[in-house]
N, CA, C and O of each residue as an XYZ file, in Angstrom:
756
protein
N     -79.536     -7.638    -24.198
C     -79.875     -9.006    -23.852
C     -78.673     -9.724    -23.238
O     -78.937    -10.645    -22.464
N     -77.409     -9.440    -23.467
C     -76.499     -9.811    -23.168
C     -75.990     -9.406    -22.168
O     -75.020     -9.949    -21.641
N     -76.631     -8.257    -21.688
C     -76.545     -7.931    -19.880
C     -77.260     -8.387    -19.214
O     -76.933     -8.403    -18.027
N     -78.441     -8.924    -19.548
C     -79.656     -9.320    -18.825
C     -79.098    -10.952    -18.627
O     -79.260    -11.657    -17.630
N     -78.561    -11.222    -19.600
C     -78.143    -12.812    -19.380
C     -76.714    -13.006    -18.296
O     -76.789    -13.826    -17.381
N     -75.558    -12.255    -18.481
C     -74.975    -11.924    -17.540
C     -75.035    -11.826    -16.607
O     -74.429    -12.552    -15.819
N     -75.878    -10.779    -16.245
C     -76.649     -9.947    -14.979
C     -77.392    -11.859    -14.041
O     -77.291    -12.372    -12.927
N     -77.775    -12.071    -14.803
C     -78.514    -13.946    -14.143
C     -77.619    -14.276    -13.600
O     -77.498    -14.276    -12.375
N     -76.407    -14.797    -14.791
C     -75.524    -15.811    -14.684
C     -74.523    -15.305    -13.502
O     -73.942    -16.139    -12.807
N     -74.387    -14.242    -13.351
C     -73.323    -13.863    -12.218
C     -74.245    -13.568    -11.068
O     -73.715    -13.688     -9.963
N     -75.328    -13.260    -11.081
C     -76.537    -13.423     -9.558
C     -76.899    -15.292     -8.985
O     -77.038    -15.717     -7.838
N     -76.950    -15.950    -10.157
C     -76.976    -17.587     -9.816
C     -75.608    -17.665     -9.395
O     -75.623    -18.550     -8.539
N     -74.007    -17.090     -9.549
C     -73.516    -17.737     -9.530
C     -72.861    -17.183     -7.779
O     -72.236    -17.799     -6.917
N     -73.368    -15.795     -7.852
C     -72.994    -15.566     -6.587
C     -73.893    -16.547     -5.230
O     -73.523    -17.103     -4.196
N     -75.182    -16.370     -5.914
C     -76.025    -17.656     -4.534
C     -75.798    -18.413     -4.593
O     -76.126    -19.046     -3.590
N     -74.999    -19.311     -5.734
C     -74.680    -20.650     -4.969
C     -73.438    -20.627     -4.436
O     -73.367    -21.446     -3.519
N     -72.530    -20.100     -4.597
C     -71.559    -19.627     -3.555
C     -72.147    -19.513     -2.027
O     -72.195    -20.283     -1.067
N     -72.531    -18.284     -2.260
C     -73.395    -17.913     -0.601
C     -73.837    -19.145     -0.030
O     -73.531    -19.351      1.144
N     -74.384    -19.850     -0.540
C     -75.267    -21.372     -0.481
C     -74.401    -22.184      0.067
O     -74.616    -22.744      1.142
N     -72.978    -22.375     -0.849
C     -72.283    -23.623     -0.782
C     -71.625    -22.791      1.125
O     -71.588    -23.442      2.169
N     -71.305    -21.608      1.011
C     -70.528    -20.778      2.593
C     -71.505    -21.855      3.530
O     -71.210    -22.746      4.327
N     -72.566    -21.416      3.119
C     -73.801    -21.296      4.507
C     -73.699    -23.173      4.886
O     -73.251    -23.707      5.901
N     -74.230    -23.743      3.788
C     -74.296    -25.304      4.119
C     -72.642    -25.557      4.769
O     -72.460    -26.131      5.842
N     -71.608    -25.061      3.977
C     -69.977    -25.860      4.811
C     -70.065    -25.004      6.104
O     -69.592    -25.636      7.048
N     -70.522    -23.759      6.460
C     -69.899    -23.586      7.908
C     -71.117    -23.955      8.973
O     -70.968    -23.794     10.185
N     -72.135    -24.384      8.484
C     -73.615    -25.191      9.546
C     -73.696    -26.536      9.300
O     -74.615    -27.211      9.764
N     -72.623    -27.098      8.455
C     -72.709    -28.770      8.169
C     -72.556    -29.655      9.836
O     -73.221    -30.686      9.933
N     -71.908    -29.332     10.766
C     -71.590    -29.997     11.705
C     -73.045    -29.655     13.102
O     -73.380    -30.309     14.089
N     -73.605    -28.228     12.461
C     -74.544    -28.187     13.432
C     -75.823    -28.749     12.748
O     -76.824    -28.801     13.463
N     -75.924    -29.165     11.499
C     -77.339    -29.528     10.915
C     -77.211    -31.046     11.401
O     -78.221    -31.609     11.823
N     -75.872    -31.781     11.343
C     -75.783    -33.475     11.774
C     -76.553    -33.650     12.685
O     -77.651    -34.190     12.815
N     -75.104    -32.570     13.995
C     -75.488    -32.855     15.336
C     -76.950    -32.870     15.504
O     -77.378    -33.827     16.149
N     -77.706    -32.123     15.118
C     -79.235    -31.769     15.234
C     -80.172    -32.621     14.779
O     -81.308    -32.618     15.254
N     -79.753    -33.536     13.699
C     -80.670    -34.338     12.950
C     -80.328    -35.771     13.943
O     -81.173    -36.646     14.132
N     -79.055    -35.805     14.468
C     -78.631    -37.362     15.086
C     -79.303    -36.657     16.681
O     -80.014    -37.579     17.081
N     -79.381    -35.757     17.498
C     -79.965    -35.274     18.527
C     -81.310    -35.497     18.246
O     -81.519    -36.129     19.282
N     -82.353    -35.493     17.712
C     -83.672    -35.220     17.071
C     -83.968    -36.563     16.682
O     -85.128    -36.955     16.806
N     -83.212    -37.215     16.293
C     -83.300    -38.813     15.172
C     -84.728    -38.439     13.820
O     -85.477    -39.212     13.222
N     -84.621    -37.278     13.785
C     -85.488    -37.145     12.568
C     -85.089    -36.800     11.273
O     -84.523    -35.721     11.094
N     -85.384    -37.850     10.003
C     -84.416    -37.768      9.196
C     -84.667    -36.322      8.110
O     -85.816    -36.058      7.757
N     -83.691    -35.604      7.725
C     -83.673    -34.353      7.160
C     -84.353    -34.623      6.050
O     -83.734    -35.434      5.360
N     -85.740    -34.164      5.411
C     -85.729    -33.759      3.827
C     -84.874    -32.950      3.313
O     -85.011    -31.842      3.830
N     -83.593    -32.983      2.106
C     -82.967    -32.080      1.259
C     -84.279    -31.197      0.696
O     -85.297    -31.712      0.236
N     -84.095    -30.111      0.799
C     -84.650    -29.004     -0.052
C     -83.812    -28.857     -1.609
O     -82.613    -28.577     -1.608
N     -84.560    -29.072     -2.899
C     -83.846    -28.293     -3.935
C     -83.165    -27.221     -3.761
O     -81.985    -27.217     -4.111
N     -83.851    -25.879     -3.084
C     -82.663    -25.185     -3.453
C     -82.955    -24.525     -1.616
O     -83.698    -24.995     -0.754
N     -82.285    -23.635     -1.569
C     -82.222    -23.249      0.010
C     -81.529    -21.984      0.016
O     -80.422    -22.009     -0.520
N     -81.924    -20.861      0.506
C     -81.690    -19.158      0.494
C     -81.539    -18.715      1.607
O     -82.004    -19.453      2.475
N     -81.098    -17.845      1.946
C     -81.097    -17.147      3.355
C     -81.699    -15.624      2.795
O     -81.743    -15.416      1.583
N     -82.099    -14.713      3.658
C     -82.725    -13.253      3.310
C     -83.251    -13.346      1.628
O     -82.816    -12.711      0.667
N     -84.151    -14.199      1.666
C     -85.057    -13.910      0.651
C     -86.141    -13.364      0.413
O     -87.128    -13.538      1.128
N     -86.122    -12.073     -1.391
C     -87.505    -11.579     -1.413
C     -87.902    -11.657     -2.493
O     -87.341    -11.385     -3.554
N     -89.271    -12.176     -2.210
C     -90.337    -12.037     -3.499
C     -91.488    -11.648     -3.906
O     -92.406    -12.209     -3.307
N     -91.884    -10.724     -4.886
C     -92.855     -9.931     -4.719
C     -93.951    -10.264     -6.695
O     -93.542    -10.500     -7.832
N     -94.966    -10.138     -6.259
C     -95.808    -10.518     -7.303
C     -96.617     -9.456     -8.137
O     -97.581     -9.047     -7.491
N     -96.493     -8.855     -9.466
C     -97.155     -7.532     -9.736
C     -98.019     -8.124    -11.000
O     -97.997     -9.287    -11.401
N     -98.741     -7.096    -11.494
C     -99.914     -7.197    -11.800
C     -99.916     -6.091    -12.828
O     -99.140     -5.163    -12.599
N    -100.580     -6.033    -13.811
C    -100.315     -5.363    -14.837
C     -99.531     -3.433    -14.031
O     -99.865     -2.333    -14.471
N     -98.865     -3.589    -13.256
C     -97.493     -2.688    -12.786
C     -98.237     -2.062    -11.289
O     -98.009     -0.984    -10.739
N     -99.048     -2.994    -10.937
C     -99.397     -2.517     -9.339
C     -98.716     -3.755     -8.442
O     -98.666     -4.861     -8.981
N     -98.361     -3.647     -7.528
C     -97.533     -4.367     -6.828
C     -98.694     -5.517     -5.672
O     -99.188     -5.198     -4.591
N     -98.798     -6.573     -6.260
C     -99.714     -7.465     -5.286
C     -99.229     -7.834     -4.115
O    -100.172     -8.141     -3.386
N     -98.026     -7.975     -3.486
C     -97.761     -8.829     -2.124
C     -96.343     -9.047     -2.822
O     -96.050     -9.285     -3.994
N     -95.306     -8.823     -1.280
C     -93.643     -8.705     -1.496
C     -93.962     -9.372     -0.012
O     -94.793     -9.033      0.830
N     -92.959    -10.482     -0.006
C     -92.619    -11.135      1.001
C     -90.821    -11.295      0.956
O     -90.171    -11.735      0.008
N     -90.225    -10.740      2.431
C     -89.501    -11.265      2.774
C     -88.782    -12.375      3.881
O     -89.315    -12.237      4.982
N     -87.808    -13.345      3.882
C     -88.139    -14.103      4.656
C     -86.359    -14.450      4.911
O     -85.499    -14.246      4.055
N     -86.093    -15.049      6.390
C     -84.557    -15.217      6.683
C     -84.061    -16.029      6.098
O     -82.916    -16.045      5.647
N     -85.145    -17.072      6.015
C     -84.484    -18.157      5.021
C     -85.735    -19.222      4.113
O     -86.919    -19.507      4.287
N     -85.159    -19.408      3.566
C     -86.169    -19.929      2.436
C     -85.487    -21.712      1.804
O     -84.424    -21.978      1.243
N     -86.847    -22.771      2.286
C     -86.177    -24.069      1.370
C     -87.381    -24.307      0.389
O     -88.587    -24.127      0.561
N     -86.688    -24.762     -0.675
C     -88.050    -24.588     -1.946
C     -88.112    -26.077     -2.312
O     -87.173    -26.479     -2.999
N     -89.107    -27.008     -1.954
C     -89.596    -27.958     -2.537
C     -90.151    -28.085     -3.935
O     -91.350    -27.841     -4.068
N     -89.221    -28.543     -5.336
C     -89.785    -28.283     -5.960
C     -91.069    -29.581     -6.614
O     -91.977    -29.232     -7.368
N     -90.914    -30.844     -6.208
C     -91.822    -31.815     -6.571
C     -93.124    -31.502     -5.501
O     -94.088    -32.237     -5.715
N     -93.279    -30.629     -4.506
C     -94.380    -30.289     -4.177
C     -94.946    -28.670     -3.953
O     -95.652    -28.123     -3.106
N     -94.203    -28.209     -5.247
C     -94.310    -27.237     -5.670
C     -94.571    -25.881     -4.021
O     -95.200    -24.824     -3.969
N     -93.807    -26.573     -3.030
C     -93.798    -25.448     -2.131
C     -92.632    -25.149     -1.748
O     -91.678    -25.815     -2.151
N     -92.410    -23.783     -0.649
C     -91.872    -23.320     -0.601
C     -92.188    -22.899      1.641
O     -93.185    -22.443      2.201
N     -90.500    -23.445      2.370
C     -90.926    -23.454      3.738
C     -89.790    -22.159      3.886
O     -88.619    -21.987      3.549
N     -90.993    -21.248      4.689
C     -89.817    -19.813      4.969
C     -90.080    -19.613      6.537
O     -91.126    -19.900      7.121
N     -88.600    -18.908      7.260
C     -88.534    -18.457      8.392
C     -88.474    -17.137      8.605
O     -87.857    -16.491      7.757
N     -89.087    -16.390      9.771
C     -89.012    -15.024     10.283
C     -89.620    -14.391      8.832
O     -89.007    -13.638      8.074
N     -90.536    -14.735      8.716
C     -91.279    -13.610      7.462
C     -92.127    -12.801      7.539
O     -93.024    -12.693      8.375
N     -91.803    -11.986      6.374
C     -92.915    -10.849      6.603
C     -93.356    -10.455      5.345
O     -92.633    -10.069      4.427
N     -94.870    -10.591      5.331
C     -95.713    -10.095      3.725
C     -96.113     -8.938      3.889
O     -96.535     -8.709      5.023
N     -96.144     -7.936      3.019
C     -97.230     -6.672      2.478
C     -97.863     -6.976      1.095
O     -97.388     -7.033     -0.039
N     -98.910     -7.121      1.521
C    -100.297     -7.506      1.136
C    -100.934     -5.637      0.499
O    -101.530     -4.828      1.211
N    -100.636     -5.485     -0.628
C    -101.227     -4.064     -1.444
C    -102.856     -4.195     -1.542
O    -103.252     -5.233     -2.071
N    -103.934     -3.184     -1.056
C    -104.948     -3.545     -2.361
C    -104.945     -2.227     -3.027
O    -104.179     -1.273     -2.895
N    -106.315     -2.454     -4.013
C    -106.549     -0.858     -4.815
C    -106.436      0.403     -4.118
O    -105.883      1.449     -4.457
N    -107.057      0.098     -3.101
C    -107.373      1.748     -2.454
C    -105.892      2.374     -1.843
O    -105.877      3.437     -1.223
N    -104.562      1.514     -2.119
C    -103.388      1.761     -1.050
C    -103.227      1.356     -0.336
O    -102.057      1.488      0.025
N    -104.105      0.505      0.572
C    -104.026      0.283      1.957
C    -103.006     -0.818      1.958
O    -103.019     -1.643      1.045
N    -101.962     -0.894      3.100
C    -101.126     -1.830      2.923
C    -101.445     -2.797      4.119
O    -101.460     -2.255      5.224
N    -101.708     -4.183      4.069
C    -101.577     -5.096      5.368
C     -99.884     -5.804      5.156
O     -99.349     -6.133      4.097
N     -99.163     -5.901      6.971
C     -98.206     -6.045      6.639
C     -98.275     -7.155      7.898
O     -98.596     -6.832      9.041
N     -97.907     -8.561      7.474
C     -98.362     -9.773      8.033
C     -96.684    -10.560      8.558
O     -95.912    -11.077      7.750
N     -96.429    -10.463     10.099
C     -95.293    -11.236     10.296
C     -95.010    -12.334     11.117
O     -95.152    -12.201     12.333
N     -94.631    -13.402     10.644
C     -94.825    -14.991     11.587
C     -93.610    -15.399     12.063
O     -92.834    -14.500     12.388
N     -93.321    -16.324     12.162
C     -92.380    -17.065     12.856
C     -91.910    -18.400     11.607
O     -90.832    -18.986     11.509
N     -93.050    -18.546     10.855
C     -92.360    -19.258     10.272
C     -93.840    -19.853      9.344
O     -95.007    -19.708      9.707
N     -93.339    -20.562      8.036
C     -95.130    -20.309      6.650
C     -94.504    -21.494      5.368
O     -93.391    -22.014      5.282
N     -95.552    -21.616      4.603
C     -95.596    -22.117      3.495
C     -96.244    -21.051      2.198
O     -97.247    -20.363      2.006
N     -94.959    -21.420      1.479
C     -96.097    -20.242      0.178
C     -96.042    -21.822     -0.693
O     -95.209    -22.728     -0.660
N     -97.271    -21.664     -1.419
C     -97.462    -22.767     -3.236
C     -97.208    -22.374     -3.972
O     -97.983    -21.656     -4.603
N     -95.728    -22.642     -4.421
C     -95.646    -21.767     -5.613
C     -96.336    -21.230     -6.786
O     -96.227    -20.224     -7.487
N     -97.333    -22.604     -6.732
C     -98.286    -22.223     -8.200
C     -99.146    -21.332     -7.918
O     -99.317    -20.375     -8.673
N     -99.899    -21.502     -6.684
C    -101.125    -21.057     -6.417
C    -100.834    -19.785     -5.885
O    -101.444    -18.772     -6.226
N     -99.916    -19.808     -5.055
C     -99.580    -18.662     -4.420
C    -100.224    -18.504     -2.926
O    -100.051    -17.361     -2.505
N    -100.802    -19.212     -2.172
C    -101.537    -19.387     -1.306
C    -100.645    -19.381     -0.101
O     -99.709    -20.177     -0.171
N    -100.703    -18.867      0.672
C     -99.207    -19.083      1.769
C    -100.491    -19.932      3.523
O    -101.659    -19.664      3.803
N     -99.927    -20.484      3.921
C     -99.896    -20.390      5.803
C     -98.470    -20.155      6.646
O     -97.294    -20.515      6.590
N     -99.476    -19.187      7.586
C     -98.156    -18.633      8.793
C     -98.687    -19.163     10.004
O     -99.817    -19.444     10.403
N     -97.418    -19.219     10.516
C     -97.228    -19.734     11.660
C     -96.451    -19.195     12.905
O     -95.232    -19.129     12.753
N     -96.998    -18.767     14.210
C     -96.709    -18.547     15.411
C     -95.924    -17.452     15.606
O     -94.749    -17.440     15.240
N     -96.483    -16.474     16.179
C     -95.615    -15.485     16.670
C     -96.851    -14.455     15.726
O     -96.465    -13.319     16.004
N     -97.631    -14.352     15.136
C     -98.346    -13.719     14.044
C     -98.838    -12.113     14.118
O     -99.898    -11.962     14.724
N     -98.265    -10.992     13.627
C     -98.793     -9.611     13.825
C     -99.323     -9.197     12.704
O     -98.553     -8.621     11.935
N    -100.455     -9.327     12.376
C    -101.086     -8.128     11.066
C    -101.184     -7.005     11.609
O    -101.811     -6.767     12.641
N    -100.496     -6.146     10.871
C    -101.000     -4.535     11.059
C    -101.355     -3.692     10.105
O    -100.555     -3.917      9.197
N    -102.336     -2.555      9.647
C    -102.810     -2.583      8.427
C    -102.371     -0.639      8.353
O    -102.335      0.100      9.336
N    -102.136     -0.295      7.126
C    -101.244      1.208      7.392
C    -102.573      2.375      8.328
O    -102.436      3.503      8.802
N    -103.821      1.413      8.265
C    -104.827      2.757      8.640
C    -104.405      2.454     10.359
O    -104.423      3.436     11.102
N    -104.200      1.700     10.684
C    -103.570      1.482     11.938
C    -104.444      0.286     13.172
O    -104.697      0.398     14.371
N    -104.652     -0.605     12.353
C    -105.224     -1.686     13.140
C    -104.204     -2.630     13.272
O    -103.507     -2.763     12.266
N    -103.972     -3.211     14.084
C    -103.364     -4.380     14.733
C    -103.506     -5.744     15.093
O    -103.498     -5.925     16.311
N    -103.618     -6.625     14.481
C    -104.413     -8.427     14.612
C    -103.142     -9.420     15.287
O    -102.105     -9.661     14.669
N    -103.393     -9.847     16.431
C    -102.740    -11.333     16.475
C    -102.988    -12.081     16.753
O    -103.961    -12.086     17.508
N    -102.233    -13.597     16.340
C    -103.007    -14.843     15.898
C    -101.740    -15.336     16.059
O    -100.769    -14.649     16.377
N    -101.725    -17.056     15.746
C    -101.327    -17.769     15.903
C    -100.952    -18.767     14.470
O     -99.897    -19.347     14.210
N    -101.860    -18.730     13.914
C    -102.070    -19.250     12.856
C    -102.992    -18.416     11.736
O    -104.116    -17.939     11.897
N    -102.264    -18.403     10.719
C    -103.832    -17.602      9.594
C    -103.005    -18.241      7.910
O    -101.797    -18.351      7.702
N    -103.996    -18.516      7.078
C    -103.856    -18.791      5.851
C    -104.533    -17.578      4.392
O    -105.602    -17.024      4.137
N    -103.422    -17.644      3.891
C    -104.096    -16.329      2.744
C    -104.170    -16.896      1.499
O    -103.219    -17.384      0.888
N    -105.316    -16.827      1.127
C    -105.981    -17.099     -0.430
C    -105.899    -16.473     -1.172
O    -106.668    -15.514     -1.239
N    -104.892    -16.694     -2.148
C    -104.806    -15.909     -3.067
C    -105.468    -15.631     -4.066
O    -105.817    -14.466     -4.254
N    -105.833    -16.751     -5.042
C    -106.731    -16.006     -5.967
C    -108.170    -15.581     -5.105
O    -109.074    -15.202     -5.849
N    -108.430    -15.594     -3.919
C    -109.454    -15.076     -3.198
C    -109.593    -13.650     -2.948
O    -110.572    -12.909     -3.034
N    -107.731    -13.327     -2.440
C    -107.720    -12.466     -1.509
C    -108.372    -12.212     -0.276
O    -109.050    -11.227      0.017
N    -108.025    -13.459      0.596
C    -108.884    -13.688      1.937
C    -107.955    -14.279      2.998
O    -107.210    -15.197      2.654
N    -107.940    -13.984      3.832
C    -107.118    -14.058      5.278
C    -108.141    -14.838      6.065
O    -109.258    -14.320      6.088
N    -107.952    -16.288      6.894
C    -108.704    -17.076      7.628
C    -107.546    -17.410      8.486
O    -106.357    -17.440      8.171
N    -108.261    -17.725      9.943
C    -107.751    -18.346     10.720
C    -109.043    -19.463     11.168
O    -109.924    -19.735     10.352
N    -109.025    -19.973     12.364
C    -109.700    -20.913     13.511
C    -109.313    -20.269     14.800
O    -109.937    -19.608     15.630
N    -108.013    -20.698     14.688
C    -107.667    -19.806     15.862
C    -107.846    -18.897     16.867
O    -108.973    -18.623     16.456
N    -107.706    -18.040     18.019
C    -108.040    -17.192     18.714
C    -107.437    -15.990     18.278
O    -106.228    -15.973     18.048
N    -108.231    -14.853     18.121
C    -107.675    -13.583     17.394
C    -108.064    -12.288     18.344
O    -108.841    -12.323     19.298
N    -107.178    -10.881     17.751
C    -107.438    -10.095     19.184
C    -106.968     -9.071     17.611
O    -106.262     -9.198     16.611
N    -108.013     -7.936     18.318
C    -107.700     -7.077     16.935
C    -107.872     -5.661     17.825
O    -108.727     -5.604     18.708
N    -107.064     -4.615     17.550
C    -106.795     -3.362     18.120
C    -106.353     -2.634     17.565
O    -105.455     -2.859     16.753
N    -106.901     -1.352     17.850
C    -107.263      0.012     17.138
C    -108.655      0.770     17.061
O    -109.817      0.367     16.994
N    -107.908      2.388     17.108
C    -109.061      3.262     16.583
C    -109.824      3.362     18.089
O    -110.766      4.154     18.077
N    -109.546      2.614     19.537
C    -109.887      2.816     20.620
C    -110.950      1.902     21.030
O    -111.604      2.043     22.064
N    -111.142      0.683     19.929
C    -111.579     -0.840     20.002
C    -110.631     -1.647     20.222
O    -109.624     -1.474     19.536
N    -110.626     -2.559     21.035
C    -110.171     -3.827     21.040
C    -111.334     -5.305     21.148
O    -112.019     -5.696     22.094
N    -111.197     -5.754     19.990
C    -111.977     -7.395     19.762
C    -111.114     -8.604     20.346
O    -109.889     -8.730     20.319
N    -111.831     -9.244     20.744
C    -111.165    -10.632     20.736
C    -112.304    -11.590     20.366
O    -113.528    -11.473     20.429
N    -111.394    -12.694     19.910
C    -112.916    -13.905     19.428
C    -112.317    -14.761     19.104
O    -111.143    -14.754     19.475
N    -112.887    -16.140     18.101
C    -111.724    -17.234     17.787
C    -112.857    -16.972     16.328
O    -113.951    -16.482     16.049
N    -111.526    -17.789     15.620
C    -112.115    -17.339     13.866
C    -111.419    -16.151     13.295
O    -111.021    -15.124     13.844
N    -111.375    -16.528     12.111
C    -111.587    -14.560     11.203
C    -111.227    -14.963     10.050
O    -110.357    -15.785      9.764
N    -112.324    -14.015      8.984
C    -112.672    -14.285      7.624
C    -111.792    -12.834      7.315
O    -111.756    -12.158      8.343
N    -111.296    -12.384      6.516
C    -110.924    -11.216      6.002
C    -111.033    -11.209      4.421
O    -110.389    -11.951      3.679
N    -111.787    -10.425      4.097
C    -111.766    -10.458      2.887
C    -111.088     -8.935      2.749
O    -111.322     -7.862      3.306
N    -110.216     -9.332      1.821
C    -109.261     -8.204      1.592
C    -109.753     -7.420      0.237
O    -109.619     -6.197      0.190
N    -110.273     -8.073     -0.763
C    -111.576     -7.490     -1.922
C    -112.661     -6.489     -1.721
O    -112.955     -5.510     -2.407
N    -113.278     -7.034     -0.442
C    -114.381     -6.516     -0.583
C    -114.077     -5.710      0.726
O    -115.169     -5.217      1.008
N    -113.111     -5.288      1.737
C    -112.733     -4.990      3.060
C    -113.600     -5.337      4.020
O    -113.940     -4.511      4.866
N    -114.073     -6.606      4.016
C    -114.781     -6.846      5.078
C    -113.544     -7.823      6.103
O    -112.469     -8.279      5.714
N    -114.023     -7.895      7.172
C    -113.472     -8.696      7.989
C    -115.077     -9.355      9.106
O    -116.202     -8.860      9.033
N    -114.686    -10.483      9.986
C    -115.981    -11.486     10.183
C    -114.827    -12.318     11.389
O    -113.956    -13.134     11.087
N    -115.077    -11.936     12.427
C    -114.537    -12.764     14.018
C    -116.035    -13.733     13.938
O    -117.181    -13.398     13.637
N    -115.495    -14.967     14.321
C    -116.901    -16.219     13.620
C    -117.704    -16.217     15.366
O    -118.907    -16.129     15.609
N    -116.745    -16.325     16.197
C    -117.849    -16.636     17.336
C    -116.683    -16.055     18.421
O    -115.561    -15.654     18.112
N    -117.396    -16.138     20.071
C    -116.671    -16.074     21.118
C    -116.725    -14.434     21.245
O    -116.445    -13.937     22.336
N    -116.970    -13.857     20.485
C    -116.423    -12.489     20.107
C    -116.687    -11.521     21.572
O    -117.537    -11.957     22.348
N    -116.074    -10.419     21.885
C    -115.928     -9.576     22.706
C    -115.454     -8.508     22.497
O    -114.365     -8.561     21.926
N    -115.900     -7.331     22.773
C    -115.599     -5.863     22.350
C    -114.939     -4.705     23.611
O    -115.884     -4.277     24.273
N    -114.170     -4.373     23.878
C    -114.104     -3.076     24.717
C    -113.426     -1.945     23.586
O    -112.540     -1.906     22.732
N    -114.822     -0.771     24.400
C    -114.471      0.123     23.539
C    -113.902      1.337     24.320
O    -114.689      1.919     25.066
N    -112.604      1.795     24.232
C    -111.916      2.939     25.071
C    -112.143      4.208     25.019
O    -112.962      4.358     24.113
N    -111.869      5.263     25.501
C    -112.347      6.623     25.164
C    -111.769      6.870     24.544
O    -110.600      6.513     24.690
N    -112.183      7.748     23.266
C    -111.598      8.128     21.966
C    -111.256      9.962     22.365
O    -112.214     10.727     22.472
N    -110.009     10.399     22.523
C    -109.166     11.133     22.293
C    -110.050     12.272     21.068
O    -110.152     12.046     19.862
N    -110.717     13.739     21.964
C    -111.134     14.357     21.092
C    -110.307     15.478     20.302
O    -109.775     16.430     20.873
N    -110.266     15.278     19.069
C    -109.488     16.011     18.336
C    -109.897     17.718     18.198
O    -109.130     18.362     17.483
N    -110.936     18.399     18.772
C    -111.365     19.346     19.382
C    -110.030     19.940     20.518
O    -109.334     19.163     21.173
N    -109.879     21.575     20.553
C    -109.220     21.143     21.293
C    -109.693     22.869     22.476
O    -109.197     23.007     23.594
């Protein structure tokens, strides 16, 4: 117990070090930027660079997100991350591995939205991008509005919308939808 408490106290004490580096050598570019901008800064409680966090379940691994930098609001119990990337586990193995530009996770809820730049790719080898998509956690469901384009397997969709239910493996492009289907490569030979 007395390593485990250690083991904390010298991991808290190295990030706020790292913390205090990062804020003194970007203090003169966060000013310039906020007096350039005239928009006034919210302080974040706490603030990380290369952060990861991952959520398990009686010892199966639910979703590990890493992210470049991380500010954690704690009176609105969220959390704003840059350059991230989630893997999303379910039962069967299959891994979806989801990367934005920039998201919100709730801490309580666990519910994240991403934002811009967006690639789902799933290990059986499908490919989704978007712009915007939100994941439900106690749902386990992936939604956008947005315009979406999904590829693989020698399909390519496009449409605006998408329901994903990651439970039940369904997925649902809501309207607009469009299909080309390519010649599929016979494994005959």
């Amino acid at each position: 117990m007395k390593k485990l408490r250690y083991a904390v106290f010298l991991g808290v004490l190295v990030l706020a070090i790292g913390l205090s580096a990062l804020v003194y050598m970007n203090w003169k570019k966060i000013s310039l930027l906020e007096r350039a901008v005239g928009i006034p800064r919210i302080k974040a409680d706490l603030a990380a660079g290369n952060v990861f966090l991952a959520e398990e379940k009686e010892g199966n691994v639910l979703w590990e997100l890493k992210a470049r930098m991380a500010e954690s609001f704690r009176k609105d119990n969220r959390t704003l991350l840059r350059d991230l990337k989630v893997k999303l586990y379910d039962q069967g193995g299959r891994v979806l591995t989801l990367t934005g530009d920039r998201g919100r996770i709730n801490e309580q809820t666990r519910d994240m939205q991403i934002e811009g730049g967006i690639v789902v790719t799933s290990s059986d080898g499908l490919c989704l991008k978007t712009q915007s998509l939100q994941y439900n956690h106690s749902q386990r469901e992936i939604t956008t509005d947005d315009p979406v384009e999904i590829d693989g397997r020698g399909v390519q969709t496009t449409g605006v919308g998408l329901r994903l239910d990651l439970a039940n493996e369904r997925i649902s492009i809501l309207r607009d939808v469009k299909t080309f289907i390519r010649e599929i490569p016979s494994d005959k030979g």
